[in-house]
BALODO-138289 format. One record per residue: residue in one letter; x negated, y, z negated of N, C-alpha, C, O, CB in turn. Coordinates in steps of 0.001 Angstrom, whole numbers, m for minus. Glycine has a CB too. Layout:
BEGIN
+--------+---------+---------+---------+---------+---------+---------+---------+---------+---------+---------+---------+---------+---------+---------+---------+
| residu |      nx |      ny |      nz |     cax |     cay |     caz |      cx |      cy |      cz |      ox |      oy |      oz |     cbx |     cby |     cbz |
+--------+---------+---------+---------+---------+---------+---------+---------+---------+---------+---------+---------+---------+---------+---------+---------+
|      A |       X |       Y |       Z |       X |       Y |       Z |       X |       Y |       Z |       X |       Y |       Z |       X |       Y |       Z |
...
+--------+---------+---------+---------+---------+---------+---------+---------+---------+---------+---------+---------+---------+---------+---------+---------+
***
This chain:
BEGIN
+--------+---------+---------+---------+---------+---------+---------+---------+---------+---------+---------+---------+---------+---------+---------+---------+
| residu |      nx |      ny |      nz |     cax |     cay |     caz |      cx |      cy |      cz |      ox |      oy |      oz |     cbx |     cby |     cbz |
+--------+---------+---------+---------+---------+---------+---------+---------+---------+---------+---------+---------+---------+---------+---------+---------+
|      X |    5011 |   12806 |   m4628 |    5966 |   11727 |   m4580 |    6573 |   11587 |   m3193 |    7051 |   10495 |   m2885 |    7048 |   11944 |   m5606 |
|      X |    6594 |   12536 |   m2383 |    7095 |   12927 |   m1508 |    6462 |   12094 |    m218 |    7069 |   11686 |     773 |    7002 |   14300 |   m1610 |
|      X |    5086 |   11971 |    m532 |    3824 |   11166 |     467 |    4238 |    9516 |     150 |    4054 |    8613 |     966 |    1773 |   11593 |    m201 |
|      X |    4903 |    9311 |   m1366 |    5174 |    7723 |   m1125 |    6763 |    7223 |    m608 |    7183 |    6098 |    m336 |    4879 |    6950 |   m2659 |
|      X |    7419 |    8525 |    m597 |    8389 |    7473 |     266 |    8535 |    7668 |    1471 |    9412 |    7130 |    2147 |    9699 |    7379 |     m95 |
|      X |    7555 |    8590 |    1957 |    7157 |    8444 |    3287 |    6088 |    7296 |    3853 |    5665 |    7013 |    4974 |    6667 |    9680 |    3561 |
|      X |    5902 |    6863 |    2734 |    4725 |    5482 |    2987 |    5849 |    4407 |    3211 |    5731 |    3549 |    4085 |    3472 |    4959 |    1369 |
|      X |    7115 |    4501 |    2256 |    7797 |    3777 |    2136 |    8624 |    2981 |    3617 |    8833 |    1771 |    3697 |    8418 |    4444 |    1236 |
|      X |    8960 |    3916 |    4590 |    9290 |    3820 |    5882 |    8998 |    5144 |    6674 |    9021 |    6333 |    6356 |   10676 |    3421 |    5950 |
|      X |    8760 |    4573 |    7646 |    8304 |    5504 |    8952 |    9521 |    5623 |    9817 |   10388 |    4787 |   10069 |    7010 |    4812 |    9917 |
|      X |    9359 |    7015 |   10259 |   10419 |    6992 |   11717 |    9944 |    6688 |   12852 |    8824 |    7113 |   13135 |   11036 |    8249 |   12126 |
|      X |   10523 |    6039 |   13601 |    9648 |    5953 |   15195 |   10283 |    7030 |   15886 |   11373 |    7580 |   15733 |    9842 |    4380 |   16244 |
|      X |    9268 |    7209 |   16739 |    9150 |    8695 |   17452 |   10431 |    8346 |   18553 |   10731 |    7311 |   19148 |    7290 |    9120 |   18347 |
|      X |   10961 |    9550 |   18530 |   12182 |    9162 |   19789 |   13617 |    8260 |   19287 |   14626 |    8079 |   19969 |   11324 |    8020 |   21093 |
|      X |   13389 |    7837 |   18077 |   14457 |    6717 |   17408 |   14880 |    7678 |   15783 |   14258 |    8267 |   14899 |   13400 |    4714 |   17032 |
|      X |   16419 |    7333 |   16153 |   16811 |    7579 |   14928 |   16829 |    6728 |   13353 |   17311 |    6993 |   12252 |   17858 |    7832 |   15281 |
|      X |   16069 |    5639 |   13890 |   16282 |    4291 |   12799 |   14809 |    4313 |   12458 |   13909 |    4492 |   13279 |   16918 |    2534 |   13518 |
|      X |   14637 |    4086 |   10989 |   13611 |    3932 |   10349 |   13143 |    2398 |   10258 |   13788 |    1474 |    9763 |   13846 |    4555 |    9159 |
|      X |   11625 |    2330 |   10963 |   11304 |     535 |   10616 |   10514 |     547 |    9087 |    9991 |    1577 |    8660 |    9947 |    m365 |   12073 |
|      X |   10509 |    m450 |    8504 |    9555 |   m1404 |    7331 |    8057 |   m1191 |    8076 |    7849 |   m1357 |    9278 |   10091 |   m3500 |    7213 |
|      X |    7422 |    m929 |    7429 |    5791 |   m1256 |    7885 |    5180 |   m2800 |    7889 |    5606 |   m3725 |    7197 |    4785 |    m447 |    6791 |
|      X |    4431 |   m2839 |    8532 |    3831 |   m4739 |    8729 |    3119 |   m4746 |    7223 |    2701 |   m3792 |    6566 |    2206 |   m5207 |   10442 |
|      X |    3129 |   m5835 |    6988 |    2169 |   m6132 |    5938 |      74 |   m5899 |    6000 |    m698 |   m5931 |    5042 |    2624 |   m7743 |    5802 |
|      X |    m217 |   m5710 |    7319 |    m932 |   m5189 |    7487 |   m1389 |   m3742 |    7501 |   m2480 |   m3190 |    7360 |    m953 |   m5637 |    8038 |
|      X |     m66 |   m3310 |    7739 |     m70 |   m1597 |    7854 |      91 |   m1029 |    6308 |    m337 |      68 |    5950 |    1422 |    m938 |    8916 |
|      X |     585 |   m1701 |    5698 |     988 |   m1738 |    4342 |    m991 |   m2067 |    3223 |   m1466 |   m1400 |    2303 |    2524 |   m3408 |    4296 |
|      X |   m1405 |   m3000 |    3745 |   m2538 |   m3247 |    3659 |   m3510 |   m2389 |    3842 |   m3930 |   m1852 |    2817 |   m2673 |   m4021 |    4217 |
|      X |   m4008 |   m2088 |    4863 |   m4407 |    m596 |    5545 |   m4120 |     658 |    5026 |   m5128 |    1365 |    5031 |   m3839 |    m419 |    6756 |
|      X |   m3088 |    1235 |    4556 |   m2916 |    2277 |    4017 |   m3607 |    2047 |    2686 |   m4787 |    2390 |    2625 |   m1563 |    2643 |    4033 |
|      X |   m3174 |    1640 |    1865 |   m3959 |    1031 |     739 |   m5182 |     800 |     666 |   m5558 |     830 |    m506 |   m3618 |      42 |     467 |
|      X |   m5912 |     599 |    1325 |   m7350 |     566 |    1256 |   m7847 |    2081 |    1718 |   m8884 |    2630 |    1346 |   m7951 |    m679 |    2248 |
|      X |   m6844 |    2621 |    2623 |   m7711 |    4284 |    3145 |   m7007 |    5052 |    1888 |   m7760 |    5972 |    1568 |   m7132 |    5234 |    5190 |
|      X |   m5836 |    5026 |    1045 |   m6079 |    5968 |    m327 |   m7163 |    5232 |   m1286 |   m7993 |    6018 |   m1744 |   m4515 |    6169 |   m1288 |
|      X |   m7280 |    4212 |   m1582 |   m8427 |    3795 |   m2242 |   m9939 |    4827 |   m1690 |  m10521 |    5621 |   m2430 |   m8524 |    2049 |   m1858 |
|      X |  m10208 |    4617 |    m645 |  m11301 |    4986 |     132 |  m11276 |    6984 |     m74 |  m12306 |    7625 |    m283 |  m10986 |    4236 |    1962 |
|      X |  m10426 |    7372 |       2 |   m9987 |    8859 |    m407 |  m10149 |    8872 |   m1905 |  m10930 |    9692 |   m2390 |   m8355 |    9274 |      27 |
|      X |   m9367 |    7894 |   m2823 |   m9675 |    8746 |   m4199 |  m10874 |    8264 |   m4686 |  m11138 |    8458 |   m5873 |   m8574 |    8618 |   m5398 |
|      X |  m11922 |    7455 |   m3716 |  m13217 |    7403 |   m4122 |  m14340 |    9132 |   m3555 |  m15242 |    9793 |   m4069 |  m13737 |    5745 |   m3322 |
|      X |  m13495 |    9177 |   m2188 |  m14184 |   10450 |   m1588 |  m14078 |   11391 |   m2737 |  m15045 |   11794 |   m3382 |  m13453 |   11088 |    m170 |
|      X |  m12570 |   11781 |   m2991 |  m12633 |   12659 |   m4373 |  m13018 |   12833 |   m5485 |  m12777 |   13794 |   m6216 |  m12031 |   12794 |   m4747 |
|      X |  m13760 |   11752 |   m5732 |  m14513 |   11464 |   m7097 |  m15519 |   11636 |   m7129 |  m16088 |   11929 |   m8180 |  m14540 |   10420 |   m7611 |
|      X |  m16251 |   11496 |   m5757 |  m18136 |   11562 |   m5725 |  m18469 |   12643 |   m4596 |  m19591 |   12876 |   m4147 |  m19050 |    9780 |   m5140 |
|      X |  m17379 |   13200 |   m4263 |  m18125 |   14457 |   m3561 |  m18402 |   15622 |   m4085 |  m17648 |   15825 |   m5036 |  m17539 |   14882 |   m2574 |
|      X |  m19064 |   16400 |   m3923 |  m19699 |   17446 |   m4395 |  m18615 |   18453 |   m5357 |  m18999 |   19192 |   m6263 |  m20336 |   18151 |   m3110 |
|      X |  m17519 |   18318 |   m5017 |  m16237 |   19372 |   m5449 |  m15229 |   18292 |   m5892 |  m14183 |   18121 |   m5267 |  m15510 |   20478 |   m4029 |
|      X |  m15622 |   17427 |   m7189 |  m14813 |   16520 |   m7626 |  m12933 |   16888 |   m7581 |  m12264 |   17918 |   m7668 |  m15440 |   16306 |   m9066 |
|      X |  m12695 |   15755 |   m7440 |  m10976 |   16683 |   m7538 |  m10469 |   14934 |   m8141 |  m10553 |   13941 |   m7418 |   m9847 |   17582 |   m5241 |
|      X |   m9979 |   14914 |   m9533 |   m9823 |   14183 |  m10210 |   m8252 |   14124 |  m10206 |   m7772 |   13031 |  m10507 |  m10559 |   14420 |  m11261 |
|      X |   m7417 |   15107 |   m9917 |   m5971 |   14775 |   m9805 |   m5547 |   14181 |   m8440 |   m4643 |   13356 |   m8315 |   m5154 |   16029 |  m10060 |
|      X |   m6463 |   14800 |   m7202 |   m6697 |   14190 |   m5960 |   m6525 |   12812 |   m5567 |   m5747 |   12176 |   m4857 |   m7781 |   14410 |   m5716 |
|      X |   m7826 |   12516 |   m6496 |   m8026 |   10823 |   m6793 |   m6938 |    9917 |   m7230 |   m6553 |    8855 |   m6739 |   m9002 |   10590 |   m7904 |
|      X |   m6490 |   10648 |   m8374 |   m5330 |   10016 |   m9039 |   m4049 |    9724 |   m8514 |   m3375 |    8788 |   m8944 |   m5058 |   10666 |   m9976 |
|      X |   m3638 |   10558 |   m7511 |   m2510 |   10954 |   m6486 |   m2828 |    9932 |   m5321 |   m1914 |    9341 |   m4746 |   m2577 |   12687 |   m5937 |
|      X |   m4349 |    9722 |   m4950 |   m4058 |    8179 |   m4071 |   m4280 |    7185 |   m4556 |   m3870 |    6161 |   m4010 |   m4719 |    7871 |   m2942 |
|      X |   m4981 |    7127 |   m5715 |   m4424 |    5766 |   m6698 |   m2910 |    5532 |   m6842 |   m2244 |    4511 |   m6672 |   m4907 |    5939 |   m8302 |
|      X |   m2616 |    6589 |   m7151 |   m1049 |    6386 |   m7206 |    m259 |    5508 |   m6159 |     636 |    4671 |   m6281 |    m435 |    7727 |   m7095 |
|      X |    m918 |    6010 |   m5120 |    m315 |    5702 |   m3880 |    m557 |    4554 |   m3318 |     413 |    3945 |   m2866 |    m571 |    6521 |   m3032 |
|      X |   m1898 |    3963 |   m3198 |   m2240 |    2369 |   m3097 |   m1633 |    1520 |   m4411 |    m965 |     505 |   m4214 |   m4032 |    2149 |   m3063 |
|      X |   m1785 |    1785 |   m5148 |    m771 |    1320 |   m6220 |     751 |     776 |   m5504 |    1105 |    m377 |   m5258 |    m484 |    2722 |   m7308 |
|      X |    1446 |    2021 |   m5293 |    2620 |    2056 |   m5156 |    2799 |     890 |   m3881 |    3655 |       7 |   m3939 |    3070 |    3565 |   m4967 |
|      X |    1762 |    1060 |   m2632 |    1454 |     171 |   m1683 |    1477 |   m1355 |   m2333 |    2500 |   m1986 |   m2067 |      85 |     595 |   m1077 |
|      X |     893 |   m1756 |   m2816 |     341 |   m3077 |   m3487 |    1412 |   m3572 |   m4011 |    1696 |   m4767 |   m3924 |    m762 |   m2973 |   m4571 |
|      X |    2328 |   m2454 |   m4783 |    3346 |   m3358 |   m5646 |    4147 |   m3836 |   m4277 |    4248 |   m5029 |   m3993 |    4452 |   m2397 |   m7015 |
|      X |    4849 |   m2506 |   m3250 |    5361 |   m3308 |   m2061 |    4647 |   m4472 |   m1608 |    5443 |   m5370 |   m1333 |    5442 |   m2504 |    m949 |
|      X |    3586 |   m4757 |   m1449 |    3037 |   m6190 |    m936 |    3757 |   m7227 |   m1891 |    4326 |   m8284 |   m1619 |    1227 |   m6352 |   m1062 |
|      X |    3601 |   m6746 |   m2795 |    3214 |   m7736 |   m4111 |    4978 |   m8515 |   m3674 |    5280 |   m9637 |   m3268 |    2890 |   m6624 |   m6288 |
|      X |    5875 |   m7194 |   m4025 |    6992 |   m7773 |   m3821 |    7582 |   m8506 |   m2563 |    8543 |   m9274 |   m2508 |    7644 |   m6957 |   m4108 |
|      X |    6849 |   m8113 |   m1686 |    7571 |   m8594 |    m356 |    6778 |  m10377 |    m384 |    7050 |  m11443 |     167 |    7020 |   m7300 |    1387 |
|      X |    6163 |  m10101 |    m940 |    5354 |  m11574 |   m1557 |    6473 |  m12774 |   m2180 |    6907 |  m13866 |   m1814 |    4188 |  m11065 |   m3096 |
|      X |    6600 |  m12055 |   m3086 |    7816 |  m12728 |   m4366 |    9204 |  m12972 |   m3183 |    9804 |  m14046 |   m3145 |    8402 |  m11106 |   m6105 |
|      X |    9510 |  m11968 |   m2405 |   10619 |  m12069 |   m1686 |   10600 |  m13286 |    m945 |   11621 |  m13974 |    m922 |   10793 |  m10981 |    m891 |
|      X |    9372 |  m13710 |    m215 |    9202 |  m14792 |     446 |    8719 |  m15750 |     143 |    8026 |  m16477 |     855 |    8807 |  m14674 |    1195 |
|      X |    9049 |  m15919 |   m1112 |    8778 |  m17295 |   m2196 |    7459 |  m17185 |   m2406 |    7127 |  m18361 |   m2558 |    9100 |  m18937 |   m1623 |
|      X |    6607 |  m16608 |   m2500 |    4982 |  m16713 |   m2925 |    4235 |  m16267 |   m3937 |    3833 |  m15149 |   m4259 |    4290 |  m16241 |   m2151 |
|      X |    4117 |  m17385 |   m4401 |    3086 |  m16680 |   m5625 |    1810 |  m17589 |   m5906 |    1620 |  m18793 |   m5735 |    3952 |  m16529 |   m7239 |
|      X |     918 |  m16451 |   m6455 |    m334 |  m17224 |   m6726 |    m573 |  m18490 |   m7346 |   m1479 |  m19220 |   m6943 |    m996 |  m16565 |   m7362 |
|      X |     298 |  m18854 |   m8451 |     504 |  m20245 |   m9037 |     857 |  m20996 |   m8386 |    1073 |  m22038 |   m9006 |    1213 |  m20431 |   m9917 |
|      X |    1092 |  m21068 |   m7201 |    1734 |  m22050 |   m6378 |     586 |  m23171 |   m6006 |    m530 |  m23048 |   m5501 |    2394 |  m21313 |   m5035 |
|      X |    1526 |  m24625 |   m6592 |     272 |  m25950 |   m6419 |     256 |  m26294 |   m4972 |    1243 |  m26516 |   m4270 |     651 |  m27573 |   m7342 |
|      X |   m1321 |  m26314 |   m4527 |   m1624 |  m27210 |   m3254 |   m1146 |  m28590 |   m3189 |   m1028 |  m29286 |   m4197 |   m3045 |  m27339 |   m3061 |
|      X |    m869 |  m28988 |   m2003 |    m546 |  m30294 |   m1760 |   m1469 |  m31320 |   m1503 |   m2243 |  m30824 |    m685 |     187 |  m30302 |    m865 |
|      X |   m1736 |  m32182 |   m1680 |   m2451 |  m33009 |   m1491 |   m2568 |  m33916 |    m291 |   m1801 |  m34853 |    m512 |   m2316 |  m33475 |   m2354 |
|      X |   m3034 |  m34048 |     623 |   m3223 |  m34979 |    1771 |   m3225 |  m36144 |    1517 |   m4123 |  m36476 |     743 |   m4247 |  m34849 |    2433 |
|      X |   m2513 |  m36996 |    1890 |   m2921 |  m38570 |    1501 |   m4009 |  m39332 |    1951 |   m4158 |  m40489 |    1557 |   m1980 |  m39407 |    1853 |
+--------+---------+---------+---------+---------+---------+---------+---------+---------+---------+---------+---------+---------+---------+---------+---------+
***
């Protein structure tokens, strides 16, 4: 649990103030625990709680997207406009 609220904000080196991660960085992490709890699943020395622990964690990633989404008015139902 300890690894996601360190996902949650980072310290910058030299600064006492913690920044938000970009939505890309946020993105990125999430795809490399995905990419890990696949390593843990098909390598030779399965480790199935491994896996589960960065599912957890891109999970936990995604919902932050998800929300910072909703925060800035966006959602998938949202109707296109039409050009005249």
């Amino acid at each position: 649990m300890s690894s996601m609220i360190s996902a949650f904000t980072t310290k910058m080196r030299g600064a006492s103030e913690e920044r938000t991660p970009t939505l890309s960085e946020l993105c990125g992490d999430a795809a490399k625990h995905v990419a890990e709890a696949r390593i843990a699943l098909f390598s030779e020395a399965v480790d199935t709680d491994g896996a589960l622990d960065h599912l957890n964690q891109a999970i936990f990633l995604l919902q932050r997207l998800s929300a910072h989404g909703r925060a800035m008015g966006l959602t998938g139902s949202q109707k296109k406009t039409q050009s005249a």
